[in-house]
N, C-alpha and C positions, 0 to 999 in steps of 0.2 A: 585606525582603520574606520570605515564606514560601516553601519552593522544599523540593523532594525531590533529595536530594545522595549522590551514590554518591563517598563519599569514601575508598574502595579496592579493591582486585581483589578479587572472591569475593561468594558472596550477599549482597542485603537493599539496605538504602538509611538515609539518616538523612534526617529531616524536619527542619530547620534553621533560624533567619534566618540572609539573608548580605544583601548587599548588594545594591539596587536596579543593576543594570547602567546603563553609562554610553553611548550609543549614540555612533559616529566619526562621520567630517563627512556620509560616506554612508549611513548606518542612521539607523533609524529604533528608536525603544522603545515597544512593545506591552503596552498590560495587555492579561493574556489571560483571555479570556473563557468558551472552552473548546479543551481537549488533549485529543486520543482516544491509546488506549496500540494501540502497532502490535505485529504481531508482530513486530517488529525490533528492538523496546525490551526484548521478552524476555528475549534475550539476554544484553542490561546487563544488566538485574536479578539476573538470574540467577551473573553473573560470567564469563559464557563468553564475550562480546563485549570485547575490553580498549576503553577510551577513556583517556581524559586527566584524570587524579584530580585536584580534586574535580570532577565533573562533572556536571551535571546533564539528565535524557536531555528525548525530549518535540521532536517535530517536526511533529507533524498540530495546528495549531491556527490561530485566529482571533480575533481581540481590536479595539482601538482603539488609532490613537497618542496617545498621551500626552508625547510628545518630539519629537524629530529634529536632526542634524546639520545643521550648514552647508551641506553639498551636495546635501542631498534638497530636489527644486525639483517632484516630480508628486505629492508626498502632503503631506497638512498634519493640525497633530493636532487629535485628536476625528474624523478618518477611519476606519470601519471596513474593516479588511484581512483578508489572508489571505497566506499566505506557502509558496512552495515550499522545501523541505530543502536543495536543489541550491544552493547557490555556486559559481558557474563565473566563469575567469580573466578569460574573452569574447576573447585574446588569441589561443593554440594554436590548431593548424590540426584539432584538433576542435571546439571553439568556433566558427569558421569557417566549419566545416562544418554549423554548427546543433547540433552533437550535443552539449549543453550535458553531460549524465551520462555523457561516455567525456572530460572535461576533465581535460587531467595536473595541474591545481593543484586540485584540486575539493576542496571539504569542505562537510561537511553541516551544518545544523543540528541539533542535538541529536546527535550522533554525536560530530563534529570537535570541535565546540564548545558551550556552555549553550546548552541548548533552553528547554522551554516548562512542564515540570512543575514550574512556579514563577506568582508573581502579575503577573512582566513578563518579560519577552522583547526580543532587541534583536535585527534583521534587518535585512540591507545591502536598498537600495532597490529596487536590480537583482531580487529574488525577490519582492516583492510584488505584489497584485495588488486591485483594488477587490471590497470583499466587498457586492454588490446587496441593496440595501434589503429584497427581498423574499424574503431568505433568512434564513437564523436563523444564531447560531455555530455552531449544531451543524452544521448543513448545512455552513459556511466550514469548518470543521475535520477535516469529512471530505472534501475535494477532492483531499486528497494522497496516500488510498489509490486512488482513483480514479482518477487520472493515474496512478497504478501500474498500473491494468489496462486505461486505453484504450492507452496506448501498446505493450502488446505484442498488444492485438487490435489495432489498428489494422497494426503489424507485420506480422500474421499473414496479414493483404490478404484478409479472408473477404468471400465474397460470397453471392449469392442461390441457390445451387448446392450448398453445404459443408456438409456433416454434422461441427461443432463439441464437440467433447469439454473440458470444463475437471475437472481433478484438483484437489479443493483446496477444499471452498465454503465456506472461510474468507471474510473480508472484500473480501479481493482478488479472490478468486475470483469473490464474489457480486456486486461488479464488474462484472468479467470479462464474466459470462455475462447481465448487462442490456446491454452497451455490442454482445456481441456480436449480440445481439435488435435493436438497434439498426443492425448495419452487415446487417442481415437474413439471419443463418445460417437455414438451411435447416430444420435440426435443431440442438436443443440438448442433449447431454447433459451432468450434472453428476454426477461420482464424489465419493463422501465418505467416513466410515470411520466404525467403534461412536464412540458420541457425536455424532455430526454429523445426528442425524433433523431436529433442531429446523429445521439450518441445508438440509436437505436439501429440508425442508418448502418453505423459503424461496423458494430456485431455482426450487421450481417454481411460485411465486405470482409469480415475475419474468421467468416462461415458459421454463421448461427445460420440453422435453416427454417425457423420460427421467430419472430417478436413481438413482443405484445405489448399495445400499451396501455397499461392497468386505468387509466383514469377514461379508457374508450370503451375497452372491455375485462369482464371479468377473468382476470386470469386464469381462475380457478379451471371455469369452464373452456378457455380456449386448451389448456394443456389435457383436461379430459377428452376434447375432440378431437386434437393432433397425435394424438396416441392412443385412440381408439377405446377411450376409457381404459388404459393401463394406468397410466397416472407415469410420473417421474419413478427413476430408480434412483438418482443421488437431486437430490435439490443444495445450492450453493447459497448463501441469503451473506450478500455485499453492501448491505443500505444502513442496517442501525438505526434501521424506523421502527419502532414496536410496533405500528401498525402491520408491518409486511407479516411478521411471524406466523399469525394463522393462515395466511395464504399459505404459506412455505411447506407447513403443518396438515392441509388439506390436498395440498398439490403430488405428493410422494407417495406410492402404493406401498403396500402393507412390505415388512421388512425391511424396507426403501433406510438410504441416509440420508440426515440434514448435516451440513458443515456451516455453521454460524463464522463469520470473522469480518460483521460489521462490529462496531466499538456501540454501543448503545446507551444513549446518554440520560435518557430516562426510564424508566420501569416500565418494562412489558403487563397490562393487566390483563386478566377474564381472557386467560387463556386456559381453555378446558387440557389435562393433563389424560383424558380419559383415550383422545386415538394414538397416542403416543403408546401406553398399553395392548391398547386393542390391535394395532397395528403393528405392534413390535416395532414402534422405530427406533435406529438407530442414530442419537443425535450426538454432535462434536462440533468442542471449538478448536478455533487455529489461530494464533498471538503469533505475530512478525514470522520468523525465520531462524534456520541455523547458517553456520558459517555454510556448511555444505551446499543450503539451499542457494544461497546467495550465490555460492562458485555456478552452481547449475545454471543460475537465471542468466551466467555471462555468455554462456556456451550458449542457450536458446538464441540470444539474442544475435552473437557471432557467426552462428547460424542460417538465422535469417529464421526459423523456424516461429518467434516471436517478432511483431513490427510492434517499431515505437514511435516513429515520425509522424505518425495519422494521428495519434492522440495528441500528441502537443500542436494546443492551436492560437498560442498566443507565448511571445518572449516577451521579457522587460528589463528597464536596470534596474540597480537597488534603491533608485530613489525615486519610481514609479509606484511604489509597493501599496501608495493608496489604490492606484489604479487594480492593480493585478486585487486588490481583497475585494476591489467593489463587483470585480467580472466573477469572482468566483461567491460573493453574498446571493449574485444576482444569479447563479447560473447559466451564467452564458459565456464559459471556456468547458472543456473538458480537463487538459491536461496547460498550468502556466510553467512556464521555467522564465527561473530568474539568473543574470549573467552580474556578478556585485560591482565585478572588473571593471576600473574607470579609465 
């Protein structure tokens, strides 16, 4: 099969054939159908993330089985799926507890192990999930940035009352701030920075009633004059820039929550820990999804309640994949999906 293979530390990737994956008694093997590139894949590409050479990245997708193991007994092939990243033990007394993304044995799909930026895919049972007729791959493929951002709004416990701040109107972000229109914030604002108008525009076609773009004005001060000097009751921080954090930090009134679930690739410094005290804040992070969330994010989207199509503003095949890294170096896609299928 054709597959994108980062076959050492450091930039780039090789396009390859390697070998058709063989799926164990409990996987399943996927032709995939369509891969979206996350901002987590970056990373790899980039060189700055290590994985396990040769490795192939690619976790947000949807396809059909074409295979299965001896022990997968709820899927059969020519099923269309969808698949969450998370492999958990189900074992640990996190697993136990539900909390499938704090499991001590945990590894990902395209991370830990070969992902999906290939023409098949092989996925333990336990992560699947039926992809509804009346969805498209693309929609299937996007379920797992999604579950990235109900679950830390849902975290955040917003209600009909909370003046919502999300930093970030990346993918996750934009998210984010439908799911939290959805748990009916009060107010929605969306921070974003130079290059983000397109995505800025977005937010507020998905009902942010505020956005701001931090490199015009200070956000600080706009969310203090939209809310009449209350400040935010939950702030959302979707970027992973250690720069945003004291915005994030100054933006929330006293007893207010922060929910962190950008990946932040360098050390946050000279950040005073003193209004965090004085303020009582309430801070938390949110890592991936449970299977739950994931069932959730099918319903949202089934729905309608959740739109996916506005985000995705660029397809490719798998032998573009120069192209699709250079639009997303350069920021100028929001949301790619890749189709491997020749």
């Amino acid at each position: 099969m054709l597959a994108v293979v980062k076959e050492k530390p450091g930039p780039g990737f090789t396009l390859k054939e390697v070998d058709v994956p063989i799926p164990k008694e409990d996987e399943v093997l996927v032709k995939v159908k369509s891969v979206g590139l996350c901002g987590s894949d970056i990373p790899i590409f980039r060189g700055i993330r290590e994985v396990p050479y040769p490795h192939i990245p690619g976790h947000e997708f949807s396809g059909v089985i074409v295979n299965k193991g001896k022990q997968v007994s709820k899927f059969q092939e020519g099923d269309q799926v969808v698949a969450g990243l998370v492999v958990h033990c189900g074992e640990c007394i996190y697993c136990k507890q539900g909390l499938e993304s704090l499991c001590d044995h945990l590894y990902e799909i395209g991370i830990h192990v070969d992902g999906a930026f290939a023409e098949y895919v092989v996925a333990p049972e336990k992560t699947l999930h039926t992809l509804p007729e009346m969805l498209t791959f693309n929609q299937g493929a996007s379920i797992d940035p999604i579950a990235s951002a109900y679950r830390p709004v849902r975290k955040s416990q917003i209600t009909s009352e909370d003046v919502v701040v999300i930093f970030g109107p990346g993918p996750i972000g934009l998210y984010a701030a439908q799911i939290a229109r959805v748990e009916g914030a009060k107010k929605l604002i969306v921070v974003g920075t130079k290059g983000d108008e397109e995505r800025l525009d977005l937010a507020e076609k998905f009902g942010a009633d505020v956005t701001i773009n931090s490199a015009e004005e200070d956000p600080v001060q706009c969310i203090h004059d939209c809310t009449q000097g209350e400040m935010a009751d939950v702030v959302i921080e979707a970027t992973g820039v250690p720069a945003v954090v004291e915005p994030c930090l100054k933006s929330v009134k006293k007893n207010g929550r922060i929910t962190f679930i950008g990946i932040f690739h360098s050390p946050v410094e000279q950040i005073s820990l003193t209004d965090i005290v004085r303020k009582e804040l309430n801070i938390q992070g949110s890592l991936c999804y449970t299977w739950k969330d994931f069932e959730a994010c099918i319903h949202l989207v089934s729905s309608g309640r959740v739109r996916v199509e506005e985000l995705i503003t660029h397809e490719f095949s798998l032998t573009e994949m120069a192209n699709v890294l250079e639009l997303a170096y350069n920021r100028k896609a929001i949301k790619i999906i890749v189709h491997p299928e020749t």
